[in-house]
KEMIVO-577515 format. One record per atom (N, C-alpha, C): residue number from 1; atom name; x negated, y negated, z. Coordinates in nm, 3 decimals. Each point is the difference from the previous one (the first is absolute). Example, Ala and Ser with C-alpha at 12.3 -4.5 7.8 and 13.67 -1.06 7.14 Angstrom:
BEGIN
   seq   atom         X         Y         Z
     1      N    -1.319     0.569     0.780
     1     CA     0.089    -0.119     0.000
     1      C    -0.090    -0.120     0.000
     2      N     0.035    -0.105    -0.072
     2     CA    -0.082    -0.119     0.006
     2      C     0.077    -0.109     0.073
***
This chain:
BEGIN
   seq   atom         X         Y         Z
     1      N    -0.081     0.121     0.000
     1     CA     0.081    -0.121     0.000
     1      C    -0.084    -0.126     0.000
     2      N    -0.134     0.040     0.088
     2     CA    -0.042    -0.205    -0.033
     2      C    -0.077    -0.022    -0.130
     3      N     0.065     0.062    -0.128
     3     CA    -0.033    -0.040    -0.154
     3      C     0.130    -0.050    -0.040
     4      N     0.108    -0.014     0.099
     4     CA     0.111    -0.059    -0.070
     4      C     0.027    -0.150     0.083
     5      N     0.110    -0.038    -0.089
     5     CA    -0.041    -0.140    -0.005
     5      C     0.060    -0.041     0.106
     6      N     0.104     0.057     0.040
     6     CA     0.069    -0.085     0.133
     6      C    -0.130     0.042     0.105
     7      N    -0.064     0.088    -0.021
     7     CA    -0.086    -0.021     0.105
     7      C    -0.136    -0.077     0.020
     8      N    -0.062     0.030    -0.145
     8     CA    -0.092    -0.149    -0.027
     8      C     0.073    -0.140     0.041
     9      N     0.087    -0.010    -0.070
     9     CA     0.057    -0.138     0.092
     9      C    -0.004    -0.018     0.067
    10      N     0.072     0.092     0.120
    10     CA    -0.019    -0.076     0.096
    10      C    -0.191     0.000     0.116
    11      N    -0.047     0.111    -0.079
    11     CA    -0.137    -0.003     0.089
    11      C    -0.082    -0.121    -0.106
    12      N    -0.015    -0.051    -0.114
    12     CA     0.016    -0.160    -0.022
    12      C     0.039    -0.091     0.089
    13      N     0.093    -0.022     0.007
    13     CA     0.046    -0.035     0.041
    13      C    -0.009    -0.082     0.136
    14      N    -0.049     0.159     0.095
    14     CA    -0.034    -0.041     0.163
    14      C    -0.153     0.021    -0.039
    15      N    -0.101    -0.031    -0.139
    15     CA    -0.146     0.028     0.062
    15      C    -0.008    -0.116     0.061
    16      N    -0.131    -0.025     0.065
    16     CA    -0.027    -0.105     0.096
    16      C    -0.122    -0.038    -0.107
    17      N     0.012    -0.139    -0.027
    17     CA    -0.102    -0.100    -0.052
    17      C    -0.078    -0.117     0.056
    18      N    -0.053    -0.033     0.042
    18     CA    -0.028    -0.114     0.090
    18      C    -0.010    -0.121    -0.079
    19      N     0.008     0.027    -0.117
    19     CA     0.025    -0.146    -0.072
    19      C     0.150    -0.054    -0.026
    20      N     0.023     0.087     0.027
    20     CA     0.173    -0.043     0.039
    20      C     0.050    -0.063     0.076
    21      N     0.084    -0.119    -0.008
    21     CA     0.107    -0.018     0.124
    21      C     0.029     0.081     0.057
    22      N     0.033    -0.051     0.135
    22     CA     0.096     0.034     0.093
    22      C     0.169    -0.012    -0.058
    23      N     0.019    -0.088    -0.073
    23     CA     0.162     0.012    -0.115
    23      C    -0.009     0.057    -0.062
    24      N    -0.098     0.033    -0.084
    24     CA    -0.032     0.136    -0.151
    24      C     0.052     0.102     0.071
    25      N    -0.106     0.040     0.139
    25     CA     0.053     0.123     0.081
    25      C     0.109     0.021     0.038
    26      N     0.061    -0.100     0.046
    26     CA     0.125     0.066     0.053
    26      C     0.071     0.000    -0.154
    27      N     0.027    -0.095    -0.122
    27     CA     0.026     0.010    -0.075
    27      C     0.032     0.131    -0.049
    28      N    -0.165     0.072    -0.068
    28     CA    -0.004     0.115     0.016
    28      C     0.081     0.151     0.109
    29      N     0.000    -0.035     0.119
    29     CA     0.086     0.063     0.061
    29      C     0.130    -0.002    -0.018
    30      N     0.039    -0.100     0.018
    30     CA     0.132     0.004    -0.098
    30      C     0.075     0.104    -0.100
    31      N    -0.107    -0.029    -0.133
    31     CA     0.026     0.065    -0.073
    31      C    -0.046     0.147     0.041
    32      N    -0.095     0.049     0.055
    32     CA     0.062     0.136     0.036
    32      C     0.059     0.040     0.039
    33      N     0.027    -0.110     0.090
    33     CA     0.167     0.089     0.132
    33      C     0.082    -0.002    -0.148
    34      N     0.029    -0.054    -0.115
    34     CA     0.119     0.000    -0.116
    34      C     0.000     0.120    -0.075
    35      N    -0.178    -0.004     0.002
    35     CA    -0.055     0.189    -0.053
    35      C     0.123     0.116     0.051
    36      N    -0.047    -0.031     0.128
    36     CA     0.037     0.099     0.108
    36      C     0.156     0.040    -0.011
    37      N     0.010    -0.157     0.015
    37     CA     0.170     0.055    -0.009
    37      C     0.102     0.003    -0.094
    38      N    -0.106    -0.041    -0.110
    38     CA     0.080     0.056    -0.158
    38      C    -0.018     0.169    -0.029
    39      N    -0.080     0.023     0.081
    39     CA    -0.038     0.163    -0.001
    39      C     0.049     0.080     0.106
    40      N     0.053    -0.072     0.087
    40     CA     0.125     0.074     0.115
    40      C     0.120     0.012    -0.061
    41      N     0.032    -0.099    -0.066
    41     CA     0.154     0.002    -0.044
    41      C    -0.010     0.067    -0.139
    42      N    -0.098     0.006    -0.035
    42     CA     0.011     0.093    -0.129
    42      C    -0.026     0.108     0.022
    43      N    -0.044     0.072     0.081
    43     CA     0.010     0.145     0.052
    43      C     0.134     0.067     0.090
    44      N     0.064    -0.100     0.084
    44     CA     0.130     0.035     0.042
    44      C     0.152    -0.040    -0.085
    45      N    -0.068    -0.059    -0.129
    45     CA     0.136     0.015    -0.098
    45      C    -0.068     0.122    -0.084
    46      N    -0.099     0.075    -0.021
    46     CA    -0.030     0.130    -0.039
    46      C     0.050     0.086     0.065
    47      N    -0.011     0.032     0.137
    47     CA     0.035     0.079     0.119
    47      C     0.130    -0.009    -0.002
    48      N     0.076    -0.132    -0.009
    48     CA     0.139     0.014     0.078
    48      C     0.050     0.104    -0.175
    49      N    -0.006    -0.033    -0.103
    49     CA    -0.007     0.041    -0.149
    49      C    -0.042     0.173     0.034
    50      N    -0.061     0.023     0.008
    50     CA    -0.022     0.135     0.061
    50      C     0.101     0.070     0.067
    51      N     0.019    -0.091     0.140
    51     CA     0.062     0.085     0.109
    51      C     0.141    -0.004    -0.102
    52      N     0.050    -0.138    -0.036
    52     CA     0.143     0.083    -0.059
    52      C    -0.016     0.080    -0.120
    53      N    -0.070     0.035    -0.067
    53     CA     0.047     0.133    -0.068
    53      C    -0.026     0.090     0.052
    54      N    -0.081     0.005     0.136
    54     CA    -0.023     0.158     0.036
    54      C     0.112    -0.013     0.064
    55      N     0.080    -0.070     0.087
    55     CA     0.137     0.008     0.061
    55      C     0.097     0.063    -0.096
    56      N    -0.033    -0.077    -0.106
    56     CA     0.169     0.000    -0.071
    56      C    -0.023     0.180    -0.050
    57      N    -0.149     0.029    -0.059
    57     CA    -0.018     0.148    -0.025
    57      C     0.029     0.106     0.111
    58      N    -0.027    -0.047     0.116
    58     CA     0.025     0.086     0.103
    58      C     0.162     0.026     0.053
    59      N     0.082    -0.121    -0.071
    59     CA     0.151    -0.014     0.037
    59      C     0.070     0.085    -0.085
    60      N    -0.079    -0.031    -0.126
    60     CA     0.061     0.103    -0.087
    60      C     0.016     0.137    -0.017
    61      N    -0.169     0.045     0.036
    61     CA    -0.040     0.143     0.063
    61      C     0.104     0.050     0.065
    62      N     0.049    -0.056     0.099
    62     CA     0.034     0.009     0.122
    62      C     0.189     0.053    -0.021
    63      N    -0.009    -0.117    -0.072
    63     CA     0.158     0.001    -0.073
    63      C     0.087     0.164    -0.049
    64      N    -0.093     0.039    -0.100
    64     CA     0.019     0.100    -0.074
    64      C    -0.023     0.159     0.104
    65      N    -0.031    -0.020     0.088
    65     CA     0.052     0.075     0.114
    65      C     0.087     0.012     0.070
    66      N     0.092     0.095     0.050
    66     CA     0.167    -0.020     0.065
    66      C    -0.030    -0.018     0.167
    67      N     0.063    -0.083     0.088
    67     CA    -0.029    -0.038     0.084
    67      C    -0.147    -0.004     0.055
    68      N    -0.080    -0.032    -0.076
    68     CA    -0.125    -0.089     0.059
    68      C    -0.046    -0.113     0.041
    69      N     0.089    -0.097     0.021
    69     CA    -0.019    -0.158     0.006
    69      C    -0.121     0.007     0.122
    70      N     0.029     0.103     0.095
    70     CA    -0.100    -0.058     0.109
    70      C    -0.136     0.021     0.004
    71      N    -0.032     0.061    -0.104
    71     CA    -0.126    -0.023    -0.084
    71      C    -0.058    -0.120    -0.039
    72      N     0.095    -0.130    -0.005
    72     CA    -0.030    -0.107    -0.004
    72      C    -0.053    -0.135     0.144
    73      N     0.012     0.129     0.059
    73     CA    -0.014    -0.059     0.189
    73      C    -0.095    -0.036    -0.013
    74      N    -0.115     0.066    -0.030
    74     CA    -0.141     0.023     0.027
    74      C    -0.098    -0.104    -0.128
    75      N    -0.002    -0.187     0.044
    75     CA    -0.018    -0.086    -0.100
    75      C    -0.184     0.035    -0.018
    76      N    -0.062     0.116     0.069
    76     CA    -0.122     0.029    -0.087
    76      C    -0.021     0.090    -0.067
    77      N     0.148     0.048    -0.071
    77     CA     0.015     0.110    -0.049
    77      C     0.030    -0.029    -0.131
    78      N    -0.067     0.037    -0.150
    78     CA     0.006    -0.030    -0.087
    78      C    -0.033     0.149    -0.161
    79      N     0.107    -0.034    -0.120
    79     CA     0.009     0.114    -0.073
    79      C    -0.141    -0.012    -0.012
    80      N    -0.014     0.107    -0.089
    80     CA    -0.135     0.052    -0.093
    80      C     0.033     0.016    -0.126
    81      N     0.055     0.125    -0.014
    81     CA     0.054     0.042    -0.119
    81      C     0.115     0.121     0.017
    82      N     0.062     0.032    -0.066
    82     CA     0.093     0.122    -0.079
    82      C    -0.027     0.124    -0.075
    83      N     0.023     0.073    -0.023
    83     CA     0.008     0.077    -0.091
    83      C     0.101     0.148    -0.010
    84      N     0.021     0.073    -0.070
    84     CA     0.085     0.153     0.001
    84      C    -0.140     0.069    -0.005
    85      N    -0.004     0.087     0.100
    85     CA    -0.094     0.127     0.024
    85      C     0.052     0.139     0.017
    86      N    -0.046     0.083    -0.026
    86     CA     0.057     0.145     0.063
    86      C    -0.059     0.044     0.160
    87      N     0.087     0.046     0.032
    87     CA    -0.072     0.080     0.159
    87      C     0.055     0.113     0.011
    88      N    -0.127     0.049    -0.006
    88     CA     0.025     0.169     0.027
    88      C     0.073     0.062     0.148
    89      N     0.114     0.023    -0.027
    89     CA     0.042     0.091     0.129
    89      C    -0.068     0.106     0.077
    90      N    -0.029    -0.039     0.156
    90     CA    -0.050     0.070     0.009
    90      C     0.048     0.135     0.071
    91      N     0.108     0.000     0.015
    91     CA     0.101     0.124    -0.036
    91      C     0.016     0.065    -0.090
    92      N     0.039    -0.026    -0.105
    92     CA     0.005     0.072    -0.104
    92      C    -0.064     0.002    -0.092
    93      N    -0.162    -0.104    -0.015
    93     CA    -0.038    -0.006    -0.109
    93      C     0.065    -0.096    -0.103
    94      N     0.125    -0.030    -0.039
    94     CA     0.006    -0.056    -0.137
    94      C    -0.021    -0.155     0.016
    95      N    -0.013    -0.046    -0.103
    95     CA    -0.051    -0.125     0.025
    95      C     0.168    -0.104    -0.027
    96      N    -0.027    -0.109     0.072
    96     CA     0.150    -0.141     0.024
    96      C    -0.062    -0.085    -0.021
    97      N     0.075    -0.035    -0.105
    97     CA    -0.054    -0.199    -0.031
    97      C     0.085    -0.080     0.154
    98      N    -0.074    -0.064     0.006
    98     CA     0.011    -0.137     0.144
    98      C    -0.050    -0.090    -0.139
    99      N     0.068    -0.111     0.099
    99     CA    -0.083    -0.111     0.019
    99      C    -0.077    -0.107     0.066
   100      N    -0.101    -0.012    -0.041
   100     CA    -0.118    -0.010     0.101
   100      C     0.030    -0.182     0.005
   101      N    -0.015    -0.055     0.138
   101     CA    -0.070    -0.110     0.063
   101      C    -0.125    -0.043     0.038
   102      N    -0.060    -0.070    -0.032
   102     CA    -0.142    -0.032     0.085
   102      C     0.027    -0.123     0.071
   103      N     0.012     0.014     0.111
   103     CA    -0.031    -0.180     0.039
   103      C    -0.074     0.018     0.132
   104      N    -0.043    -0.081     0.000
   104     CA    -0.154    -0.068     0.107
   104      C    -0.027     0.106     0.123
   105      N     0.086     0.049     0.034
   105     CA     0.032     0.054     0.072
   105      C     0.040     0.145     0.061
   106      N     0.074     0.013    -0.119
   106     CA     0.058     0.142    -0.009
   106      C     0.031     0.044    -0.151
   107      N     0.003     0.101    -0.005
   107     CA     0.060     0.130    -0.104
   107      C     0.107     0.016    -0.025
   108      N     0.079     0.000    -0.049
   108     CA     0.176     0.047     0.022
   108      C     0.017     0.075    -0.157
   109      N     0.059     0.104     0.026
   109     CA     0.042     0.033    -0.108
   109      C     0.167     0.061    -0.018
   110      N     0.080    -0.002    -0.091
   110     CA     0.143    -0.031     0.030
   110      C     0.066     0.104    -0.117
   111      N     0.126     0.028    -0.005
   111     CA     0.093     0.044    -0.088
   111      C     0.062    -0.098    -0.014
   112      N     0.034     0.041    -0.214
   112     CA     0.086    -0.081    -0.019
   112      C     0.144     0.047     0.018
   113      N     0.086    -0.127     0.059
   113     CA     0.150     0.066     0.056
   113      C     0.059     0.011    -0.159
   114      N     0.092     0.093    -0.002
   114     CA     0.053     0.051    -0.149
   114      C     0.096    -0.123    -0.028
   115      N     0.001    -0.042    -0.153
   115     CA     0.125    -0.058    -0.029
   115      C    -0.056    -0.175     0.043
   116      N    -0.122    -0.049     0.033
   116     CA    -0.034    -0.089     0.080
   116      C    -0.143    -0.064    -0.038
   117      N     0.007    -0.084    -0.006
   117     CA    -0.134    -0.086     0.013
   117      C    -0.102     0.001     0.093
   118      N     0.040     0.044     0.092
   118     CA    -0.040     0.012     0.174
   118      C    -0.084     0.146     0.051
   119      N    -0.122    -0.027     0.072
   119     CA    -0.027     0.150     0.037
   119      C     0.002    -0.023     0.166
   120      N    -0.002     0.135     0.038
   120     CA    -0.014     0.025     0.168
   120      C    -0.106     0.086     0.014
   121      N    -0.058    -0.093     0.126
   121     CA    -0.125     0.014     0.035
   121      C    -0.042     0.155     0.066
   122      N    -0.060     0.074    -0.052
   122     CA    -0.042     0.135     0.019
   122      C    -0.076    -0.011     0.138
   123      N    -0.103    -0.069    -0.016
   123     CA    -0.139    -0.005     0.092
   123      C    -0.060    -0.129    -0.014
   124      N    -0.031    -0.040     0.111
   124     CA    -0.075    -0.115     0.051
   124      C    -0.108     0.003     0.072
   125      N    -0.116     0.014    -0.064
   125     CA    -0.183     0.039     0.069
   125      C    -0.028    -0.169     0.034
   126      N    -0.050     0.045     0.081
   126     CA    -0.116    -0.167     0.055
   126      C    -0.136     0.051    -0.078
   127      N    -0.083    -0.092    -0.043
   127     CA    -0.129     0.040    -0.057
   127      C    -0.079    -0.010     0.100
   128      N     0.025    -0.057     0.100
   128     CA    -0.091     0.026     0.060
   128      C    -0.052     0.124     0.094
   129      N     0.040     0.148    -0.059
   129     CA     0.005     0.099     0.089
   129      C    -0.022     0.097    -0.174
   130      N    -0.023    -0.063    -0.116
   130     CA    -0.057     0.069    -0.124
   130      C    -0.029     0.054    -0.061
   131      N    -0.035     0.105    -0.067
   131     CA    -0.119    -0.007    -0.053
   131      C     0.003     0.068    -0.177
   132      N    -0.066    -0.020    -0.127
   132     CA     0.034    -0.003    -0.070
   132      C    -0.128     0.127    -0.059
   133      N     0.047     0.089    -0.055
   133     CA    -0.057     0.098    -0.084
   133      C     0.009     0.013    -0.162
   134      N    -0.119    -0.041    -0.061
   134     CA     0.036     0.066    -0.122
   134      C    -0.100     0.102    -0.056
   135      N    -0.054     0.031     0.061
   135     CA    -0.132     0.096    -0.060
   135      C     0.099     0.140     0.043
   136      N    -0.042     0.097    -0.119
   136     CA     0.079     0.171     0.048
   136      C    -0.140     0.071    -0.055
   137      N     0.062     0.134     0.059
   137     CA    -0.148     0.110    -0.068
   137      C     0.059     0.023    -0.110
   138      N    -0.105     0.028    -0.061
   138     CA     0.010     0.011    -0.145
   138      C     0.106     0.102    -0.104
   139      N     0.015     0.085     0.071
   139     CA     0.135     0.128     0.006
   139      C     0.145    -0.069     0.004
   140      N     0.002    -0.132     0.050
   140     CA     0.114    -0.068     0.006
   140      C    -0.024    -0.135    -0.098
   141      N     0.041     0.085    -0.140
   141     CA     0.017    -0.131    -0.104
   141      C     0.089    -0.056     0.019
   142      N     0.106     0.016     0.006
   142     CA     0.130    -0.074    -0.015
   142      C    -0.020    -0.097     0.127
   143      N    -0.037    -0.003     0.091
   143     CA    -0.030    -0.086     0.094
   143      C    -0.076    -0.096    -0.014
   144      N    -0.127     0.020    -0.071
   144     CA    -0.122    -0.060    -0.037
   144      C    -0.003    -0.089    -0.108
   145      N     0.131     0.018    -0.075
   145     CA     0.038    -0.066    -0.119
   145      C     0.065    -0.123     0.019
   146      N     0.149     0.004     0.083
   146     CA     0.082    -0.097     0.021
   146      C     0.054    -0.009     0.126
   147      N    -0.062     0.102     0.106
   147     CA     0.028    -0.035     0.157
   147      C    -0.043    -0.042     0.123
   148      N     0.017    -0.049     0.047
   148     CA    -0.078    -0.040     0.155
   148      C     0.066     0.036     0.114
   149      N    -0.061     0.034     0.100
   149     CA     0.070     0.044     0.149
   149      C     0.011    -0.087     0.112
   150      N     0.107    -0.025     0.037
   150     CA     0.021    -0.099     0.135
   150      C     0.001     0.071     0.112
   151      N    -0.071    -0.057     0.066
   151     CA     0.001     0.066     0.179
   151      C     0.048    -0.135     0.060
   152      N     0.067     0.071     0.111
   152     CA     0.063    -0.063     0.092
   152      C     0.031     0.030     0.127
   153      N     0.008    -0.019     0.105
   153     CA     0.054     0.042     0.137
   153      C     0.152     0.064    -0.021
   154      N     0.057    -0.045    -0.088
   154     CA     0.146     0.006     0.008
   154      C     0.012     0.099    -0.142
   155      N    -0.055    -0.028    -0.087
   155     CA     0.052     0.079    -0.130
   155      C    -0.150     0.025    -0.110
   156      N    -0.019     0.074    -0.040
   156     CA    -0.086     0.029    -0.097
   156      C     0.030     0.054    -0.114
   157      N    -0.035     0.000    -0.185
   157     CA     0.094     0.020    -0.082
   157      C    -0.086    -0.060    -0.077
   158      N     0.002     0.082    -0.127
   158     CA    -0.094     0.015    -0.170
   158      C     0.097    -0.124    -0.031
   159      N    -0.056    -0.082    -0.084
   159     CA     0.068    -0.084    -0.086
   159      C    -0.021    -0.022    -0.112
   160      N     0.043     0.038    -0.156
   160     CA    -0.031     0.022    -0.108
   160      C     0.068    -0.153    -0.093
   161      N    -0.125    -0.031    -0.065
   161     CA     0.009    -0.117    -0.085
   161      C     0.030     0.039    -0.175
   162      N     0.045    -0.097    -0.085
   162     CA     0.017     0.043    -0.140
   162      C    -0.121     0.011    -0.064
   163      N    -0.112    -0.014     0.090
   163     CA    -0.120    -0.004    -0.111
   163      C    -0.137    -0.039     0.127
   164      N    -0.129     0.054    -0.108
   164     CA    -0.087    -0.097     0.135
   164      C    -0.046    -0.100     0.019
   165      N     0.024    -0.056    -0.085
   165     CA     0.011    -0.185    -0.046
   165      C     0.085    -0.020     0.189
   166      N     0.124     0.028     0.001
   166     CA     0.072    -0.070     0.058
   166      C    -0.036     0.127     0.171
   167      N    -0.020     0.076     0.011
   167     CA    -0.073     0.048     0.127
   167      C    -0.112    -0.070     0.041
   168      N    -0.100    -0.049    -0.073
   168     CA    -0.097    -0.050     0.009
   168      C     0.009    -0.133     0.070
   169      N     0.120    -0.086    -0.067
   169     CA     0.041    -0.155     0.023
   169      C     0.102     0.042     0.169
   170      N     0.047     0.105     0.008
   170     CA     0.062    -0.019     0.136
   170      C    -0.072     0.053     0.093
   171      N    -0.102     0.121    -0.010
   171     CA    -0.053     0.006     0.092
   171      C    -0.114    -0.117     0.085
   172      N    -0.067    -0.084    -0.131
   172     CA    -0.043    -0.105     0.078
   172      C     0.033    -0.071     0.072
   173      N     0.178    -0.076    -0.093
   173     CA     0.039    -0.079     0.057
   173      C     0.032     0.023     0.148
   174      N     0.077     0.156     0.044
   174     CA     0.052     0.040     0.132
   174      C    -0.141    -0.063     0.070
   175      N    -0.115     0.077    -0.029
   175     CA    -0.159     0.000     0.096
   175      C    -0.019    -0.171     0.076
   176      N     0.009    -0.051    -0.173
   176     CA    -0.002    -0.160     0.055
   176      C     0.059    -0.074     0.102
   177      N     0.141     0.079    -0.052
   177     CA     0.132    -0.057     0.115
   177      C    -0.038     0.037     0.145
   178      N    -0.034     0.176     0.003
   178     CA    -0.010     0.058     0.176
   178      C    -0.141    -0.121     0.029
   179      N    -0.115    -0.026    -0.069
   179     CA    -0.103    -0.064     0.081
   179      C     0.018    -0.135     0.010
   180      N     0.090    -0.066    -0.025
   180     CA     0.040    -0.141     0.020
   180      C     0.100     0.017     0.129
   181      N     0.041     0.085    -0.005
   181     CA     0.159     0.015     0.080
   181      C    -0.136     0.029     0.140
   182      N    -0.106     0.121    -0.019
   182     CA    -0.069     0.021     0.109
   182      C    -0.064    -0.144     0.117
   183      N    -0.069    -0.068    -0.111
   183     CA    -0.059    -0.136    -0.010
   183      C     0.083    -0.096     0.105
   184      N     0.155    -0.023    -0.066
   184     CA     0.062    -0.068     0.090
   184      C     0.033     0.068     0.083
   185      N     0.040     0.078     0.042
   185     CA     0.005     0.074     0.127
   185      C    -0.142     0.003     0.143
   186      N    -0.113     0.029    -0.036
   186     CA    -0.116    -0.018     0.038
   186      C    -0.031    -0.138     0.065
   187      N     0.029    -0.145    -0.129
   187     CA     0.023    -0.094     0.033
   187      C     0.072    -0.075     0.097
   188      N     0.111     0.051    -0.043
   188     CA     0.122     0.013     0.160
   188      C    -0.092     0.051     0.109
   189      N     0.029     0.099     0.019
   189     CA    -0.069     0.053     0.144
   189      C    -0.149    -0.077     0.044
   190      N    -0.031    -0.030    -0.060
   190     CA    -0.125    -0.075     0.070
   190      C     0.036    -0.153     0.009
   191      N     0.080    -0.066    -0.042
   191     CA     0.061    -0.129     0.007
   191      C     0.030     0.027     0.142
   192      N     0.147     0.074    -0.024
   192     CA     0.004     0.078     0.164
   192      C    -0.031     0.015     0.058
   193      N    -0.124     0.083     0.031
   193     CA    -0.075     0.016     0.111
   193      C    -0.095    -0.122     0.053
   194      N    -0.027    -0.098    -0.125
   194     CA    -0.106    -0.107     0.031
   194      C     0.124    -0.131     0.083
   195      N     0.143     0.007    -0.064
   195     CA     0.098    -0.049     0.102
   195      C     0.007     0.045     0.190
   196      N    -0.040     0.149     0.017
   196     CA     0.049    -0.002     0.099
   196      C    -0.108    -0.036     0.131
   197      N    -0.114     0.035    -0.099
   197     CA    -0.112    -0.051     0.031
   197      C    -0.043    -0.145     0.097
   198      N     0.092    -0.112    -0.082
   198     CA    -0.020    -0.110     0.020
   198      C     0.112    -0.036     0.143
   199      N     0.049     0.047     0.024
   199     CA     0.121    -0.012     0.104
   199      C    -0.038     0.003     0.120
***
């Protein structure tokens, strides 16, 4: 960053010259505090620009699920992405299209209700309890081709993609999601603890 210009400016700006006024200087100061805060307000009309489409994406997400609104409780909770996947039963073996959720947070994957626009929510994983498999032994092509394995405390289950283009793009994305989701969590707790600390 200090090859760009709002930041040359303002370190211009505040160098110290001794052939300068004392008015040049503050002059100069001036205009960086203008640096400064043409570059505050242009980063929180980016941000606020941000936060509402990840809202309005996460409302929508959210929408197309049958009684989920309170999914919307949780304002650090935000979509990822979508998609139709198969999951292998692990009863019987055959494989069920769901549809898959990613958001910040959690996993959900749902049926669609018949006759309806709307699905109901099958399962709801926290990522932060994870973990994502795609490597198989070699005896298991069909796995190795277009599937990955979810572990979980609560549920575990093959999940088969249309191709490995698109296994490839979700298994990262999930990885990315659980170590951000880990991150803030971690973060929390030591905020926490450095709170109780101070008391």
């Amino acid at each position: 960053y200090k090859t760009e210009d709002w930041y040359t400016g303002i370190e211009e700006a505040l160098s110290v010259d001794v052939t300068k006024s004392a008015a040049t200087m503050d002059k100069n100061r001036l205009i960086a505090l203008k640096l400064i805060d043409e570059l505050v307000v242009d980063m929180t009309l980016n941000r606020s620009h941000v936060d509402d489409h990840g809202r309005k994406a996460t409302r929508e997400a959210v929408l197309c699920l049958a009684n989920a609104e309170y999914l919307l409780n949780d304002p650090t909770r935000y979509f990822v992405r979508t998609g139709n996947l198969w999951k292998r039963s692990n009863r019987s073996g055959r494989l069920v299209k769901y549809r898959f959720l990613l958001f910040s947070d959690l996993l959900i994957y749902a049926k669609n209700i018949p006759h309806s626009s709307y699905f109901k929510i099958h399962e709801e994983l926290p990522l932060l309890l994870m973990k994502v498999v795609d490597w198989f032994p070699p005896e298991q092509k069909k796995e190795a081709k277009k599937g990955f394995q979810i572990y979980h405390p609560r549920k575990s289950f093959l999940v088969y993609c249309a191709n490995r283009e698109e296994r490839s793009s979700w298994v990262s994305t999930i990885r990315a999601a659980i170590d951000k989701e880990v991150s803030r969590k971690v973060a929390m707790e030591g905020a926490r603890k450095a709170a109780a600390k101070s008391h």
